[in-house]
C-alpha positions, 0 to 999 in steps of 0.5 A: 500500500502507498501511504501517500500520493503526488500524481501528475495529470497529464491533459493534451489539449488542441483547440479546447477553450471552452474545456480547459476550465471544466476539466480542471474543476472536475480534476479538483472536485475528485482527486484534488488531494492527490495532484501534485500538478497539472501539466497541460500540453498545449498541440497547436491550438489556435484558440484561446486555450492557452490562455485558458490556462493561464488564468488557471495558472494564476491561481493554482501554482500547481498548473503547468504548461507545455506550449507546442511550436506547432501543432505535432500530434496526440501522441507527440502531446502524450509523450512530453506530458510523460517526459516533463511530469515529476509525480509518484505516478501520471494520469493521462486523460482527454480535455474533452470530457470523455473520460470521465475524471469521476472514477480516478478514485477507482485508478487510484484504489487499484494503484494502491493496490499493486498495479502499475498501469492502470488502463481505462477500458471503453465499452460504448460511446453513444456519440460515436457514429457506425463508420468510426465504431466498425473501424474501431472494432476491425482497427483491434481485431487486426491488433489481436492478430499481428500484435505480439502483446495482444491488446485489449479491444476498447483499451484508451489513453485513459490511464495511471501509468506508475513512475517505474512505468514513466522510467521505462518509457522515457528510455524508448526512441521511437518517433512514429509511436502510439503512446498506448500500444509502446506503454503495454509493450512495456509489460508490468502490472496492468488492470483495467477498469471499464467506463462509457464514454461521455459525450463531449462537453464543447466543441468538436473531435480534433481526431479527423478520419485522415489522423485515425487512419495514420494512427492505425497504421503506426499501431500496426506497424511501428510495434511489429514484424508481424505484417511482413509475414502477414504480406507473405502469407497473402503472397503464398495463399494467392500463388498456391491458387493461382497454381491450383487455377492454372493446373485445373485449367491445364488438365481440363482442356488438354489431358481431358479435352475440355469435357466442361468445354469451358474452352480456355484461351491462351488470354485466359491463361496470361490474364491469371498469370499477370493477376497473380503476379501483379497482386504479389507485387502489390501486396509486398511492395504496400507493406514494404512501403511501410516499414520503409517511410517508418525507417526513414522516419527513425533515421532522420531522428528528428525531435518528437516535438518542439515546445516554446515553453515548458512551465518548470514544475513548483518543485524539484523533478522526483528522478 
């Protein structure tokens, strides 16, 4: 059991104004006694979101701010909120509203507990239309088959990560990262509690379907090999009916004298040849591309994020 607590709260945030205010007061009026900060990373906004929350910082010394050059990403946002908090352990939650801050009591119980990650797990969203919930589901059937830690279906960002987590991840290079997928290849103690998504307070999702899509293909590419024999196998299964198509073809016209009289031309047998061919090409060529731009990505090694500003926390960084 731990008998105290100092939690980071980790709240990106990307064009939020009408939300900065309401998250924060609903953080305080539920775990108030356990923050020891609230670091909010500013992605890019081009509202008054900052400003937000520096009224909030006006008040409370214990708010801090990480304020992007540019807008980078959730994930990018998530990650400095890891990087810069000095807390016992972080929470990481949206400033929308979604997940719900009424039940950290529940993350913070199993903490206690002994769980080192604490993941907030989403069994329905009323708000979410039938494109964006059949992707979901077909995003982590995907995950379930190619992912070496089989992920969870309904797993979010939505959780308590302990400082020994926080440590491990800080040691991880990767630039096209999904926080939640490198965080559970992590391993450690993991629970789960289950939440309805709330619907949005104000405003409008950041996540168009262009960045779902992009996060989709790093969670299924940047924490895996598994595609690429994923690639082969397709490649296998096509070449062995195609084989199996070609000598069907062959013994019918001229071992047994086209008895179906389905009469094959020779532009028959060229056009599943170049099927065949084409769609081996295709196939490993697209997943090839893949991992080749993620390579090039790595390479570069280029910052996750560039900040300027980083409110430095009221007290000493735990190292």
């Amino acid at each position: 059991m731990k008998k105290s607590h100092s939690l980071s709260v980790i709240i990106p945030f990307y064009n939020e104004s009408a939300n900065v205010s309401m998250i924060y007061g609903m953080l305080r009026e539920f775990i108030d006694d356990h923050i020891a900060e609230f670091v909010f990373v500013n992605d890019g906004s081009r509202d008054n979101s900052v400003d937000e929350v520096r009224k909030l910082q006006k008040k409370d010394d214990r708010v801090r701010l990480i304020d992007f050059s540019r807008n980078f990403g959730k994930e990018a946002a998530l990650s400095a909120g890891l990087l810069e908090c000095t807390g016992d352990a972080a929470i990481m939650l949206d400033c929308d509203g979604q997940h719900p801050p009424r039940l950290l009591p529940k993350f913070i119980e199993q903490w206690e507990h002994g769980a080192e990650i604490v993941i907030g797990r989403r069994t329905s969203n009323e708000k979410a239309g039938l494109v964006k919930t059949a992707g979901s589901a077909l995003y982590h059937r995907l995950l379930n088959i190619i992912h070496a830690s089989q992920p969870i279906e309904g797993d979010t960002d939505f959780r308590l990560i302990d400082r020994r987590v926080i440590e491990a991840f800080r040691d991880l290079k990767d630039h096209n990262r999904v926080t939640r997928s490198l965080i559970n290849w992590l391993g450690f103690e993991k629970s789960y509690v289950d939440f309805e998504a709330d619907p949005r307070t104000d405003g409008v999702a950041g996540y168009t379907f262009q960045k779902l899509f992009r996060l989709a293909i790093d969670g299924l590419t940047t924490t895996s090999m598994r595609p690429l024999l994923f690639s082969a196998l397709i490649g296998a299964v096509i070449f062995g009916l195609g084989v199996l198509l070609g000598l069907f073809m062959v013994i019918e016209q001229f071992l047994l004298n086209d008895p179906l009289s389905l009469g094959f031309s020779g532009t028959a047998y060229l056009a599943i040849f170049i099927l065949i061919m084409t769609s081996l090409m295709l196939i490993g060529q697209g997943i090839q591309g893949i991992y080749l731009a993620n390579i090039y990505s790595e390479a570069r090694n280029r910052p996750l994020y560039v900040a300027r500003e980083i409110t430095k926390p009221k007290t000493p960084a735990k190292k």
